[in-house]
GUDREN-331288 format. One line per field, with one value per residue (C-alpha): residue in one letter; chain; x, y, z. Coordinates in steps of 0.001 Angstrom, whole numbers. Layout:
<pts>
r = c(A,...)
c = c(A,...)
xx = c(X,...)
yy = c(Y,...)
zz = c(Z,...)
</pts>
This chain:
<pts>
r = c(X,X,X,X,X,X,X,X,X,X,X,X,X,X,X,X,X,X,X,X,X,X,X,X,X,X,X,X,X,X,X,X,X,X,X,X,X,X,X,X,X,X,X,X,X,X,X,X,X,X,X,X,X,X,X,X,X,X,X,X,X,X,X,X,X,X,X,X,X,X,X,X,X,X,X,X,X,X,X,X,X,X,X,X,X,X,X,X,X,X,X,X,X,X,X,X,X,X,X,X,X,X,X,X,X,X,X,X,X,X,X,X,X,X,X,X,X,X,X,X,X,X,X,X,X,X,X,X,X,X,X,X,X,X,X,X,X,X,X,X,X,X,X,X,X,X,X,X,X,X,X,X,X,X,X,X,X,X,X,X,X,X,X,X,X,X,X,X,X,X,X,X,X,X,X,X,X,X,X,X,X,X,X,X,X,X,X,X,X,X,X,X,X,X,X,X,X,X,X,X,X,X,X,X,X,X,X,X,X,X,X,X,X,X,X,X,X,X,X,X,X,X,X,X,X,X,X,X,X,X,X,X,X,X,X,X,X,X,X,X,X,X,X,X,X,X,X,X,X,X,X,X,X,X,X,X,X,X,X,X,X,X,X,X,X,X,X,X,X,X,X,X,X,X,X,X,X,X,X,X,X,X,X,X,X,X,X,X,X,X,X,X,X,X,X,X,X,X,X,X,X,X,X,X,X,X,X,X,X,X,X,X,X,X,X,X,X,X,X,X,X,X,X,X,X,X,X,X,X,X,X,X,X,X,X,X,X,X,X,X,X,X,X,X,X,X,X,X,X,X,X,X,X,X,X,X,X,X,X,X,X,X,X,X,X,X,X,X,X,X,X,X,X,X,X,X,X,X,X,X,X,X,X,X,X,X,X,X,X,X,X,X,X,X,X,X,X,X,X,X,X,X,X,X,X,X,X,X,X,X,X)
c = c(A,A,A,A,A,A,A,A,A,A,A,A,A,A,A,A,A,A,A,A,A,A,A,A,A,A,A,A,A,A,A,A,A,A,A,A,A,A,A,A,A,A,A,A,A,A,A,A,A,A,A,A,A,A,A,A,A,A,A,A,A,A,A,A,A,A,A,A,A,A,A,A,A,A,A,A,A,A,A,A,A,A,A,A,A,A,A,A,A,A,A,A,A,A,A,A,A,A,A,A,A,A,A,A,A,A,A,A,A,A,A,A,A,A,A,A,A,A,A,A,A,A,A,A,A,A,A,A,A,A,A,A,A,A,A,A,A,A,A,A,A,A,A,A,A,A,A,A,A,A,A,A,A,A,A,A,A,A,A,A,A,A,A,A,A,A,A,A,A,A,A,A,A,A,A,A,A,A,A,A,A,A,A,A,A,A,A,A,A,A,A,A,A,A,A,A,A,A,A,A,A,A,A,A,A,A,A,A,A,A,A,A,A,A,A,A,A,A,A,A,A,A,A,A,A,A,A,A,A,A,A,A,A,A,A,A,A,A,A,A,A,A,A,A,A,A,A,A,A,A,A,A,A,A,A,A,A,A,A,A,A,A,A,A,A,A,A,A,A,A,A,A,A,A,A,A,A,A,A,A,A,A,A,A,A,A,A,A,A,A,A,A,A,A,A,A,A,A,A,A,A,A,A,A,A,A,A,A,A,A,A,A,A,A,A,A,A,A,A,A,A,A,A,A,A,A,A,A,A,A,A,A,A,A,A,A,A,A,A,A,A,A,A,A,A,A,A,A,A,A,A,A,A,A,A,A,A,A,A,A,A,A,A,A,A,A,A,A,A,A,A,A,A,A,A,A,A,A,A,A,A,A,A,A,A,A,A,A,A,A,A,A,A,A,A,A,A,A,A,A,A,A,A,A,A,A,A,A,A,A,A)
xx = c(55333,57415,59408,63024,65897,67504,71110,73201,75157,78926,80625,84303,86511,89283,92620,93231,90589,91769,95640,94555,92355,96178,97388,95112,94972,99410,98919,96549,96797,95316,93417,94308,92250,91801,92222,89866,87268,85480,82711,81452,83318,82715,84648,87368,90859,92269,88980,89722,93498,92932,90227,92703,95734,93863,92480,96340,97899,95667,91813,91668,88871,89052,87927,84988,84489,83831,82541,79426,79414,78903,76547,74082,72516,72672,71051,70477,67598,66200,63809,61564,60621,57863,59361,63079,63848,65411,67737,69413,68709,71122,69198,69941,66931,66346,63440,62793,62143,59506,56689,54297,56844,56021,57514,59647,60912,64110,64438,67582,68298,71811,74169,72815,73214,71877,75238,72398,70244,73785,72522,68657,68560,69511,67294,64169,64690,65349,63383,62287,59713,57389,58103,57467,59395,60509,61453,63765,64117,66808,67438,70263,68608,69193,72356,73364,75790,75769,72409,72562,71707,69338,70566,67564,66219,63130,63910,62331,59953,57024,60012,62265,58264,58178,61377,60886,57440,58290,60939,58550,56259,59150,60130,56357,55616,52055,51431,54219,55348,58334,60365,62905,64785,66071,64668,63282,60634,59656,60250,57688,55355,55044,54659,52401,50059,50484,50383,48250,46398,46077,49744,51341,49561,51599,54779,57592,59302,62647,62265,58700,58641,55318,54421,54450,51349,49109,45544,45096,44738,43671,43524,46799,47911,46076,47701,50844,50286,49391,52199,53884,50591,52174,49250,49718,53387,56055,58040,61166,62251,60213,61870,65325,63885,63278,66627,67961,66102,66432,70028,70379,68795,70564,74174,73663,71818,74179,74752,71211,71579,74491,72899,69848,71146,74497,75054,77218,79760,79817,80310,83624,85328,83561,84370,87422,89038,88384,88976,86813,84193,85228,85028,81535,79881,81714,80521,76903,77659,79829,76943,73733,76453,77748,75557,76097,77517,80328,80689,83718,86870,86100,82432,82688,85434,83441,80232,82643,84078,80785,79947,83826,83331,79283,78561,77342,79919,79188,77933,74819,73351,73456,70823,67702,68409,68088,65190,62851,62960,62696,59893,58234,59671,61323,57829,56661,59206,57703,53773,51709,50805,48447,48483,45627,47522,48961,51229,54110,56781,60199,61619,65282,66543,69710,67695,68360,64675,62799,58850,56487,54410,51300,52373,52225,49012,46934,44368,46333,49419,48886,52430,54542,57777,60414,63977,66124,69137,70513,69992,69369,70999,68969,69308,73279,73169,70757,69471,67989,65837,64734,63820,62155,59991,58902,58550,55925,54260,53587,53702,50596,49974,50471,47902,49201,49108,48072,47748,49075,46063,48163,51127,51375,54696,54558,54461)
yy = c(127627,128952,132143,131681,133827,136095,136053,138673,136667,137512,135554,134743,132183,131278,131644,127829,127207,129539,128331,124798,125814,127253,124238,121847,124901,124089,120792,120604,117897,118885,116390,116413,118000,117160,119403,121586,120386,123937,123415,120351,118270,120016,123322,123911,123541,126968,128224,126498,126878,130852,130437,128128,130648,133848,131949,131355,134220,137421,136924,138306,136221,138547,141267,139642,138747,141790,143354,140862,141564,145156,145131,141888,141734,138727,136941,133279,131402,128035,126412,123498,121427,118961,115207,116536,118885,122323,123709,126887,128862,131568,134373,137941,139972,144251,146169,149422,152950,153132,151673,149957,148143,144399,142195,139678,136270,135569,131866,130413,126960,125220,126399,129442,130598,133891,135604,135864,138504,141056,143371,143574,143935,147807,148418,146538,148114,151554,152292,155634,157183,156038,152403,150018,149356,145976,144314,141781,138501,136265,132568,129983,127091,124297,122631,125874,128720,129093,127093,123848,120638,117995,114814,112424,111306,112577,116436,117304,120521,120341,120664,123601,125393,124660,126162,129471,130088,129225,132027,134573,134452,134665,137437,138831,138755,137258,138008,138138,137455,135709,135425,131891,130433,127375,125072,128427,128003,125085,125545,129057,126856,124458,127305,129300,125823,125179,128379,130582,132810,132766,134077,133938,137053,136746,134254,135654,133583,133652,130018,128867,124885,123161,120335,119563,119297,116328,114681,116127,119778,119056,122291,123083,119392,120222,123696,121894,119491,122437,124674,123788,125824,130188,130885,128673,128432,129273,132410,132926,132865,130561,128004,129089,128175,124210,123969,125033,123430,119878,120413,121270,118081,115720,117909,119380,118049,114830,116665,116286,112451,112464,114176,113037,109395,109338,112503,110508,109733,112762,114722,113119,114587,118052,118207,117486,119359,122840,122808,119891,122205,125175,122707,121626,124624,126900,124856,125919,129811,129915,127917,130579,133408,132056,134264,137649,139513,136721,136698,138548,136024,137876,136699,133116,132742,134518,132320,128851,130484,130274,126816,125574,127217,126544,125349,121910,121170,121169,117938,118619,120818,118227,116155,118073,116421,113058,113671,115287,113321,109957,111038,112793,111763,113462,113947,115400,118917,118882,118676,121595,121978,124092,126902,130154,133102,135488,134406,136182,135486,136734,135153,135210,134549,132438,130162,126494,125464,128145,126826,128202,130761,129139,126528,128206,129389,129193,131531,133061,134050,137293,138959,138175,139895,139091,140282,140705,139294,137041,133401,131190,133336,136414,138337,138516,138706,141246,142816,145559,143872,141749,144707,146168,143091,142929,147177,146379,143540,145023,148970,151317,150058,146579,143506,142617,146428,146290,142280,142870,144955,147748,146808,148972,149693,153393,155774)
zz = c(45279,48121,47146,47328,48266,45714,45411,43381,40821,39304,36978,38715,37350,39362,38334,38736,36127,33456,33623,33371,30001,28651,29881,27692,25232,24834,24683,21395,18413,15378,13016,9477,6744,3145,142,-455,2414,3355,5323,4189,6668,9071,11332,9301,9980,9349,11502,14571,14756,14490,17287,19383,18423,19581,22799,23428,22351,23029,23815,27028,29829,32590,30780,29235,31995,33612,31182,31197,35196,34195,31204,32839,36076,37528,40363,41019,43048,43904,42368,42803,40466,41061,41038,40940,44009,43779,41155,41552,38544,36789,35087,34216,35310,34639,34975,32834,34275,32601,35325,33031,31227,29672,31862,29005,29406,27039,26512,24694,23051,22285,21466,22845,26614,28586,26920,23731,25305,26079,22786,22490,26861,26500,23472,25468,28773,27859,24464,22619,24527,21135,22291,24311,26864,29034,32216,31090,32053,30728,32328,31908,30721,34015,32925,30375,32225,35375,36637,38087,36322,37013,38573,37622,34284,32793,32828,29745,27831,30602,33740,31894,31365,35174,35667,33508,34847,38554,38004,36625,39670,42416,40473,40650,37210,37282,33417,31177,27055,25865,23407,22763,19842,19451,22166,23381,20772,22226,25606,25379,23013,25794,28569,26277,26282,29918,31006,29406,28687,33098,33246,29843,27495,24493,22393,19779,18441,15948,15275,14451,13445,12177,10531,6629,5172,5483,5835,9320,7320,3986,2382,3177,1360,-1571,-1737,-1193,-4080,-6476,-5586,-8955,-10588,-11050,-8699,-5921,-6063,-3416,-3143,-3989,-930,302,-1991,-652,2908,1899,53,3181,5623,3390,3634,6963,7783,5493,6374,9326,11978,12974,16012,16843,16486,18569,21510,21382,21963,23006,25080,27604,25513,23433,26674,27647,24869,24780,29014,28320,25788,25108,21394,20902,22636,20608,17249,18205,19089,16288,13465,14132,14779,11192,9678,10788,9778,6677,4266,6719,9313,11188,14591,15988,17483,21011,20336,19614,22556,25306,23848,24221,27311,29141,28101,29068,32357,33082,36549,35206,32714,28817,29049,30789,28087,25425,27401,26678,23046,24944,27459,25366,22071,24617,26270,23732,20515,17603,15996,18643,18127,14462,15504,15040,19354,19245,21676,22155,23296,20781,18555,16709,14172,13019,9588,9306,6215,7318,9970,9149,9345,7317,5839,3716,5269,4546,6983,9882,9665,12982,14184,16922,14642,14582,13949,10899,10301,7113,7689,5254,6677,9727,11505,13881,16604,15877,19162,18679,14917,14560,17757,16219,13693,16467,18835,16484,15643,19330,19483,16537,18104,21129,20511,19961,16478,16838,17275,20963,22618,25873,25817,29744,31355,32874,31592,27884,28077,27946,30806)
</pts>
């Protein structure tokens, strides 16, 4: 590929933009509520009329605002994508002192945006000297933030690995690790199969998905089967992770259905209306919280901020839902796809999707980590426990030291 032109990258919303959001903001009808609804309905009444209240009446944009322009590097730069031209690409990219850091690729999902690596980038870049340490790469997803979208159909996991891995090299990372959520997970799955072990050394992941048992692995069926036996059954825990994983998709993944067919029409509300967007997006950062530490007001508004204000429009992030299960199909996201490189997992106990361990089982998993709190947005929920996973992956003691031949991590 032909190296592109780095450009330094702040965030600046003009003043035009944020009076029309008070503007729309004023101008807000409320739907009613029934008695006694909670959660079950959906975002909750009370919730989002604090949320719109505070956005009015005290949260602050400008100072967010520059307070991410402080805390992230940014930078943008073209790149091509084979079959769909150029796309300017928004990352946040810093390099450790420390000169045989691991070069890092942060990959986020949706709701999530490059606002997810703003806690665990300080503890990764500038670690204990009995660490590892990390150059830092964190991109906006094209269509999330502040990178451009795709204007053709067909943009699905093989062209956003394109993307990510395109970025890497410009940025002369040759051999790098990741480390994605959400679509991240399969987004680095996909890269980790297409792209290594050449250039990619190592995968975390926060969000590991499999498939149930069946015929294709027999023992595990069989174990499966038996797991009402004392011996063979599941863990406490364990069983807590398919309650919640059943009812996450019988309650909670209509979204999914929406986007994934109908993204169009979703997006003309959403673009439209800021507290539709803040309703959408809040009702999954309450639900990975619920059980533990909630997301501060300043939080959630600088998170719906960034989508209200991305370069593409909210819209344009709800069509990776579309693109990928069309060309791939839903059962494709569930399949086990088998990859070679070094594999490691976080378990979180608030994640929506959470399996048996025995699932997951593949030769190259060889990191397994059980936290004892937090969700599906693990990098803002609990940075450190996150860090720490990685630190232990990757540190002196762990199974992938030195998976980057000259890159350790230490001096």
């Amino acid at each position: 590929m032909s190296a592109s032109t780095e450009s330094h990258f702040s965030i600046s919303i003009p003043d035009s933009q944020l009076e029309l959001l008070q503007q729309k903001l004023s101008l807000v009808v409320f739907p009613d509520e029934l008695e006694d609804a909670g959660t079950a309905y959906g975002a909750p009444l009370s919730d989002i009329k604090r949320l719109v209240s505070y956005w009015q009446n005290g949260y602050d944009w400008p100072t967010h605002e520059a307070a991410l322009n402080a805390e992230l590097p940014q930078f943008t730069r073209d790149i091509p994508v084979d079959g769909f031209g150029s796309l300017n690409i928004h990352y946040v990219h810093k390099r450790s002192a420390v000169e045989h850091a691991i070069p890092l690729l942060f990959v986020h999902g949706w709701p999530g945006c490059f606002f997810e690596v703003r806690k665990i980038l300080p503890l990764l870049v500038d670690a204990p000297q009995e660490c590892p340490s990390f150059h830092v790469v964190a991109l906006s997803l094209p269509g999330f933030g502040f990178s451009t979208a795709p204007t053709k159909k067909g943009f699905a996991l093989n062209q956003y690995a394109e993307v990510a891995h395109k970025l890497m090299l410009a940025l002369g990372y040759d051999q790098y690790v990741t480390q994605g959520g959400d679509w991240g997970f399969f987004i680095t799955r996909r890269m980790a199969k297409l792209y290594g072990p050449q250039y990619i050394k190592a995968w975390h992941t926060n969000f590991p998905i499999t498939a149930p048992p069946s015929h294709k692995r027999p023992l595990l069926l069989i174990s499966h089967l038996l797991s009402y036996l004392p011996f063979l059954g599941y863990t406490e825990r364990e069983k807590a992770g398919l309650a919640r994983s059943l009812d996450f998709l019988t309650t909670g993944s209509g979204y999914f259905a929406i986007q994934s067919t109908r993204p169009q029409t979703l997006g003309y509300g959403i673009t439209d209306s800021p507290v539709g967007l803040l309703a959408w997006i809040y009702e999954k950062l309450a639900a990975s919280v619920e059980d533990g530490k909630p997301f501060t007001d300043d939080e959630i508004l600088t998170w719906i901020s960034i989508y209200y204000f991305s370069r593409a429009g909210p819209a344009a992030s709800f069509r990776i839902y579309y693109e990928v299960t069309k060309l791939e199909g839903l059962g494709a996201l569930a399949t086990q796809e088998s990859t070679t490189i070094p594999l490691g997992h976080s378990y979180f106990p608030n994640e929506a999707i959470s399996l048996p361990r025995s699932w997951y089982k593949v030769p190259n998993l060889i990191f397994e980590s059980e936290q004892p709190s937090g969700g599906h947005f693990a990098a803002i929920e609990e940075p450190e426990a996150l860090v720490a996973d990685l630190r232990a992956m990757f540190g002196k003691a762990g199974p992938a030291f030195g998976v980057i031949e000259g890159k350790s991590g230490f001096t």
